[in-house]
py3Dmol code that shows the C-alpha trace and the ligand (Angstrom):
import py3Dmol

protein = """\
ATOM      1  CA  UNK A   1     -13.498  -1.456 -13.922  1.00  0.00           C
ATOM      2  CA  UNK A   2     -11.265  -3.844 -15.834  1.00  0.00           C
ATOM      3  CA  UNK A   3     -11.999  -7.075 -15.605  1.00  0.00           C
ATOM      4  CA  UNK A   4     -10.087 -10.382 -16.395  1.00  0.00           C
ATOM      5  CA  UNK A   5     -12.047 -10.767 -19.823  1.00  0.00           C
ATOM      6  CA  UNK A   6     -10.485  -7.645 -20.617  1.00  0.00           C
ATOM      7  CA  UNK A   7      -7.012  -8.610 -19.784  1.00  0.00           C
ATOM      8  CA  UNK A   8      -7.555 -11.386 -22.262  1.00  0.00           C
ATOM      9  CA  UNK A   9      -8.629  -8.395 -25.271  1.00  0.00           C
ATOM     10  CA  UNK A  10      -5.315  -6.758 -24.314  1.00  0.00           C
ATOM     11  CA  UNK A  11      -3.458  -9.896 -24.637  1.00  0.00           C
ATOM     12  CA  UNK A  12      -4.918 -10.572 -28.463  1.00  0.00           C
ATOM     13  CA  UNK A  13      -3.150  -7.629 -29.290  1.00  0.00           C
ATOM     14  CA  UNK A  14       0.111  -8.759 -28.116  1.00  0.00           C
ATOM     15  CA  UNK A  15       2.167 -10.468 -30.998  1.00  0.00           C
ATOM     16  CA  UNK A  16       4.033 -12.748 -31.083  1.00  0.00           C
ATOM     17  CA  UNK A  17       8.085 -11.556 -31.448  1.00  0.00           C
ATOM     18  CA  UNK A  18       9.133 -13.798 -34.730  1.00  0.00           C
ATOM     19  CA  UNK A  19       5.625 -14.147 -36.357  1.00  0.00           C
ATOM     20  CA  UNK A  20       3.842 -11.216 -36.068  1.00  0.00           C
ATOM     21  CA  UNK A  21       0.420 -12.185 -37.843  1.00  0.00           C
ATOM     22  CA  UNK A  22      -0.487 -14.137 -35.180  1.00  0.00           C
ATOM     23  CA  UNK A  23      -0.608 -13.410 -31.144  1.00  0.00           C
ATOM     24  CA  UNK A  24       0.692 -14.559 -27.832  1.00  0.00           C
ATOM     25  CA  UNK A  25      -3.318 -16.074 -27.570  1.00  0.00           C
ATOM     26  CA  UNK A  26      -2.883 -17.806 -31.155  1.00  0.00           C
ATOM     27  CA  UNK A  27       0.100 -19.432 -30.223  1.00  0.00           C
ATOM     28  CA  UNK A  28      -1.360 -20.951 -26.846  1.00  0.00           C
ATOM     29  CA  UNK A  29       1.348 -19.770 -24.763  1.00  0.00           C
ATOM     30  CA  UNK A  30      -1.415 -17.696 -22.375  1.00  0.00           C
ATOM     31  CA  UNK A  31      -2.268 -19.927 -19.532  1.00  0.00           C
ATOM     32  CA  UNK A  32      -4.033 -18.095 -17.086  1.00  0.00           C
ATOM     33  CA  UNK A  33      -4.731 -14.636 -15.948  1.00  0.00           C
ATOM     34  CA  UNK A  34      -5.258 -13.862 -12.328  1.00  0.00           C
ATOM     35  CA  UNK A  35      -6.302  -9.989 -11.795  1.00  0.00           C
ATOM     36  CA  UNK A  36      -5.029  -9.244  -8.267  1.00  0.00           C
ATOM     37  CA  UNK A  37      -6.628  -5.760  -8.011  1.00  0.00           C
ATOM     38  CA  UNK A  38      -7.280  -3.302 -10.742  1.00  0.00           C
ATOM     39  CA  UNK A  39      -3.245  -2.274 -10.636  1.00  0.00           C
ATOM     40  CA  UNK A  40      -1.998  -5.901 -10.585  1.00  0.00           C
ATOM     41  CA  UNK A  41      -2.330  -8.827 -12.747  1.00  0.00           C
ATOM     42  CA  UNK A  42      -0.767 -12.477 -12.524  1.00  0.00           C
ATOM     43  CA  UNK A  43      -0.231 -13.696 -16.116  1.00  0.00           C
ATOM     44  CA  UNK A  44       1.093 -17.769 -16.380  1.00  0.00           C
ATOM     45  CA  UNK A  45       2.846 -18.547 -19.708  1.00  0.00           C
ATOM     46  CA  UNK A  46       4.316 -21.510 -20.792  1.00  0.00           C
ATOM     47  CA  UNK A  47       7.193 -21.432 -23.459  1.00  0.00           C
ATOM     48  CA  UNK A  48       7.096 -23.200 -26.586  1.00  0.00           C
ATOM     49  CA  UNK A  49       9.819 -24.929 -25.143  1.00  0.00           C
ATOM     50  CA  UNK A  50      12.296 -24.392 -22.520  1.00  0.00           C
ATOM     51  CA  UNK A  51      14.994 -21.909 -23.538  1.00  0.00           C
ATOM     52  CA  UNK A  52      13.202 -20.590 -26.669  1.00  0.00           C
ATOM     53  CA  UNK A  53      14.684 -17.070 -26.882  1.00  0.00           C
ATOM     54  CA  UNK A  54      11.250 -15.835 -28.417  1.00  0.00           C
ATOM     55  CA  UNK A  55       9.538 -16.209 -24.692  1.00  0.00           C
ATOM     56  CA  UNK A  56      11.828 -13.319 -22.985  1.00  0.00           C
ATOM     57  CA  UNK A  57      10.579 -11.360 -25.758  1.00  0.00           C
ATOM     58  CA  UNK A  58       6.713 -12.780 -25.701  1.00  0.00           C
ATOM     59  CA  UNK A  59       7.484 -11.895 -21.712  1.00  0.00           C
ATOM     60  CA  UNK A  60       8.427  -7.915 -22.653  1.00  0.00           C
ATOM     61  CA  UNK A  61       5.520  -7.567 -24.751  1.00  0.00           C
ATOM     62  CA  UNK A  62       2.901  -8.620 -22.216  1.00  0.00           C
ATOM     63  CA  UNK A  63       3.947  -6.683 -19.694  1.00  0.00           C
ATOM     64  CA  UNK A  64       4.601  -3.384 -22.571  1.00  0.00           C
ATOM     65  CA  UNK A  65       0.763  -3.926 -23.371  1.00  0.00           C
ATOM     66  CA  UNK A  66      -0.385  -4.023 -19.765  1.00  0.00           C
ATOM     67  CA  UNK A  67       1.595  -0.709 -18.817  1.00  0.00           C
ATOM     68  CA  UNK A  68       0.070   0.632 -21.552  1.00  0.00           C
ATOM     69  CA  UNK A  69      -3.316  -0.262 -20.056  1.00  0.00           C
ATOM     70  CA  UNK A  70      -2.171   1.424 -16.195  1.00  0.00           C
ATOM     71  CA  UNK A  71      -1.075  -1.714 -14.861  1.00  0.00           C
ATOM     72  CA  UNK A  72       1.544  -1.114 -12.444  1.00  0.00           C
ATOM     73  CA  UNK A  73       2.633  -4.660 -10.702  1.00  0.00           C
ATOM     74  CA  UNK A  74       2.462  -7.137 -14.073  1.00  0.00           C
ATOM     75  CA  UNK A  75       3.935 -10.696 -12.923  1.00  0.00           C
ATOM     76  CA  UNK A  76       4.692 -13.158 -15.686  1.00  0.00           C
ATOM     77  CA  UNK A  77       5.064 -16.344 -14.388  1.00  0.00           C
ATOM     78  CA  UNK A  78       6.796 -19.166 -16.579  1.00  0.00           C
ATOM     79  CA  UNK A  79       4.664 -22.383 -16.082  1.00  0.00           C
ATOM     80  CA  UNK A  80       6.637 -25.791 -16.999  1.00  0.00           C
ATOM     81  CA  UNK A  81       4.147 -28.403 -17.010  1.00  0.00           C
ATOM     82  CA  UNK A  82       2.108 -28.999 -18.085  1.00  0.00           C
ATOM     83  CA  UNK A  83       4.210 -28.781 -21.226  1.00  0.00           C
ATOM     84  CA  UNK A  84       3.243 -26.596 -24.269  1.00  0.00           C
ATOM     85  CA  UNK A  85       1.629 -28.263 -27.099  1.00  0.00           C
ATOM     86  CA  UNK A  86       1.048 -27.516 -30.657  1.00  0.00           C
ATOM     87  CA  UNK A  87      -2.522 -28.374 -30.079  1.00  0.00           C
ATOM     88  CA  UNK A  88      -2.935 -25.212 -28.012  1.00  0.00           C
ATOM     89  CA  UNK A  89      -2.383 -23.308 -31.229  1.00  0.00           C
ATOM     90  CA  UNK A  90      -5.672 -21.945 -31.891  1.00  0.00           C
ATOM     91  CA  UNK A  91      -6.901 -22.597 -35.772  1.00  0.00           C
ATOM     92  CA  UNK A  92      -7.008 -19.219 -36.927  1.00  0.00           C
ATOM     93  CA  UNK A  93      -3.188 -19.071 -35.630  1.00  0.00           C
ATOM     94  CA  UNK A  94      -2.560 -22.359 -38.133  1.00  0.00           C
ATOM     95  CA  UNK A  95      -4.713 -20.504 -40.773  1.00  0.00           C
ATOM     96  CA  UNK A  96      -2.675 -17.481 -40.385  1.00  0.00           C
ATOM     97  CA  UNK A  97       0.982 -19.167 -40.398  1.00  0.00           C
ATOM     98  CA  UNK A  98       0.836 -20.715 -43.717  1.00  0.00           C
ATOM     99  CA  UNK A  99      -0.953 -17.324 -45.489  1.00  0.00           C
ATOM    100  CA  UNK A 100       2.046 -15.862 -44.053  1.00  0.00           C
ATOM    101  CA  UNK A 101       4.083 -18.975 -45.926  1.00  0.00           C
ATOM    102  CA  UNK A 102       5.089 -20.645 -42.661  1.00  0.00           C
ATOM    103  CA  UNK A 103       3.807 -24.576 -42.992  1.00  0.00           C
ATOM    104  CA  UNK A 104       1.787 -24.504 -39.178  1.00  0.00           C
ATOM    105  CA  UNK A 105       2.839 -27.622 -36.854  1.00  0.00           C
ATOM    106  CA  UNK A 106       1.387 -31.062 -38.020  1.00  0.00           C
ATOM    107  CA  UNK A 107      -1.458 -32.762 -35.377  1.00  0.00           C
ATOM    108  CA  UNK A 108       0.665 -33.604 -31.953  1.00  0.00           C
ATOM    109  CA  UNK A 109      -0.264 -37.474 -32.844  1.00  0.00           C
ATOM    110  CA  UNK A 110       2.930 -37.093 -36.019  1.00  0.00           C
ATOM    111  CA  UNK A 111       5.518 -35.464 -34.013  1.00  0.00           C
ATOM    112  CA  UNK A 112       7.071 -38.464 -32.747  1.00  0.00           C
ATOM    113  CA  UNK A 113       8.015 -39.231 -36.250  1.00  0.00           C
ATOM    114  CA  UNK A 114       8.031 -35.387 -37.686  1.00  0.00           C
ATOM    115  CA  UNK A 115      11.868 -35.909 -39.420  1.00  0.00           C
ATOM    116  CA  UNK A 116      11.176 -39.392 -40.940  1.00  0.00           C
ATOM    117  CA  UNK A 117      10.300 -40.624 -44.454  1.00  0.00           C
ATOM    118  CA  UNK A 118       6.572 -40.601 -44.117  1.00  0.00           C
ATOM    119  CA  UNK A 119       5.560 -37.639 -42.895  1.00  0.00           C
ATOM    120  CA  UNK A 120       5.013 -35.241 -45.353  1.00  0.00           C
ATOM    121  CA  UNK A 121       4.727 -31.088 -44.883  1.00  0.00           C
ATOM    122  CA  UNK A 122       2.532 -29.401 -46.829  1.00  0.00           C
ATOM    123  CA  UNK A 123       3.815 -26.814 -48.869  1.00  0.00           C
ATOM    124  CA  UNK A 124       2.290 -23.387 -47.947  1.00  0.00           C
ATOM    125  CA  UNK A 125       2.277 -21.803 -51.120  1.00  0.00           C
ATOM    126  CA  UNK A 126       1.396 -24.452 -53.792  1.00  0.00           C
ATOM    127  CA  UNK A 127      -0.076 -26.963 -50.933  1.00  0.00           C
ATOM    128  CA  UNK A 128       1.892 -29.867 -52.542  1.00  0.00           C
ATOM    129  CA  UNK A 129       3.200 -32.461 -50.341  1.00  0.00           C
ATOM    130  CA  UNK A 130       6.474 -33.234 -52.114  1.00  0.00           C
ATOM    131  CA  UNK A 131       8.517 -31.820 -49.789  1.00  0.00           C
ATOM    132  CA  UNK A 132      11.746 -32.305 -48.259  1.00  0.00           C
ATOM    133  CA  UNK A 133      13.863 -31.773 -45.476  1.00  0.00           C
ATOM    134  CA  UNK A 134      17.139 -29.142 -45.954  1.00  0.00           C
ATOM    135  CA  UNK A 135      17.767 -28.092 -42.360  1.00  0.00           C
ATOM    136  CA  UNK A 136      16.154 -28.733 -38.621  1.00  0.00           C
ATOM    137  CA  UNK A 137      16.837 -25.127 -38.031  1.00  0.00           C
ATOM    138  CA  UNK A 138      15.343 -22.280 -40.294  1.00  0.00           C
ATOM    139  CA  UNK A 139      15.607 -19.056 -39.864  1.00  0.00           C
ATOM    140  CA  UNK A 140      14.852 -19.594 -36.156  1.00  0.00           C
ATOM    141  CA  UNK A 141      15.504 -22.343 -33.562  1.00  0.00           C
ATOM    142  CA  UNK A 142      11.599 -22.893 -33.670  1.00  0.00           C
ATOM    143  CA  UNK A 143      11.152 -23.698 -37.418  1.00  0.00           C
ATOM    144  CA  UNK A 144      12.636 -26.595 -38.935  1.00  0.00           C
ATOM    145  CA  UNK A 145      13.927 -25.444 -43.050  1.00  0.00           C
ATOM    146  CA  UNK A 146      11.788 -27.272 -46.156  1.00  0.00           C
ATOM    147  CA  UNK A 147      12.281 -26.947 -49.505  1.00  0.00           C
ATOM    148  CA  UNK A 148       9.208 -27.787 -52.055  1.00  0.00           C
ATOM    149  CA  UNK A 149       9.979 -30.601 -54.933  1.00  0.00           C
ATOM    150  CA  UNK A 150       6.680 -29.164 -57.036  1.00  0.00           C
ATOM    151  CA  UNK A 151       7.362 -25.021 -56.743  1.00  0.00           C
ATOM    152  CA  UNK A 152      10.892 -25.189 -55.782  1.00  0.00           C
ATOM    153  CA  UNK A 153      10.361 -22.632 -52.730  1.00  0.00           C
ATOM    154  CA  UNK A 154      12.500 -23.319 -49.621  1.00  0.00           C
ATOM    155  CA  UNK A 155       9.714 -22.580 -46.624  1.00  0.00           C
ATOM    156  CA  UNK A 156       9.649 -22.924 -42.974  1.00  0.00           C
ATOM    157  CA  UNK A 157       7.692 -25.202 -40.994  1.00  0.00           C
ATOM    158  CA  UNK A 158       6.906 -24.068 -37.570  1.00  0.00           C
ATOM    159  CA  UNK A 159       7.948 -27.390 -35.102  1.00  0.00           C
ATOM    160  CA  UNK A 160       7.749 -26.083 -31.489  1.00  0.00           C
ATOM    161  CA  UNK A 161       6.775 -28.913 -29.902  1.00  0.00           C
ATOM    162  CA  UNK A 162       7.560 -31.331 -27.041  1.00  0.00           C
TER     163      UNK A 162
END
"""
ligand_1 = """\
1
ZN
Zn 5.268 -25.469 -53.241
"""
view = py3Dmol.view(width=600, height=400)
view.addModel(protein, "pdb")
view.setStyle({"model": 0}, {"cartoon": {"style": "trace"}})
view.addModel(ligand_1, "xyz")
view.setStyle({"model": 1}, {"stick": {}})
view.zoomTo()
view.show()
């Protein structure tokens, strides 16, 4: 008998596409999980942001993982609103994205003025804050490019956000 807690185990498992040290449930993306019978299962995402290409891929994997568990009828539904917030992100997921040398998204209360003067990324590696801006697009759409004044490294900083 597989219940909707389990659903949730399965889904800790699922990765996310571009950072795979942390999962779809890390991320916050997960909204809801309806089981319809023990076949079918309604799953309710909501993207990062609207036409982030890593979602059709977060979509795939969710459904992969739920095959793999003898779900037949897996419905991902894309949920809009309300909109996705770096606060979902659970704390092990921000723990895990700078280990992995990714500086995780700054409190939602700074994002308003994430690209000006004052607001200052950690570094992941040396943890200085003498940072600086190269590029608002790293190596994906989703992470902003940073390059550190004190160790020199160039690092991304993850700024999905609204
Ligand atoms: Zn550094």
């Amino acid at each position: 008998m597989v219940t909707e807690q389990h659903i949730w185990e399965f889904l800790a498992d699922v990765q996310d596409p571009e950072i795979p040290v942390i999962s779809v449930l890390d991320l916050g993306v997960v909204r809801k999980v309806d089981l319809i019978d023990q076949q079918s299962v309604d799953v309710t995402v909501t993207p990062t942001y609207s036409g982030c290409p890593a979602m059709s891929a977060i979509s795939i994997g969710i459904r992969m993982k739920l095959l793999s568990k003898g779900f037949k009828k897996i419905n991902v539904i894309h949920q809009l609103s309300p909109a996705w917030s770096t606060d979902w992100m659970s704390e092990s997921g921000k723990k895990r994205l700078q280990e992995y040398g990714i500086a995780p998204p700054q409190p939602q209360s700074h994002d308003g003025d994430l690209f000006s003067e004052d607001v200052h990324i950690e570094c992941p590696r040396c943890h200085s804050v003498d940072t600086k801006l190269i590029s608002q697009f790293g190596s994906t759409a989703c992470k902003a490019l940073y390059q550190c004044e004190s160790c020199h490294e160039p690092f991304d900083y993850f700024k999905c956000h609204h």
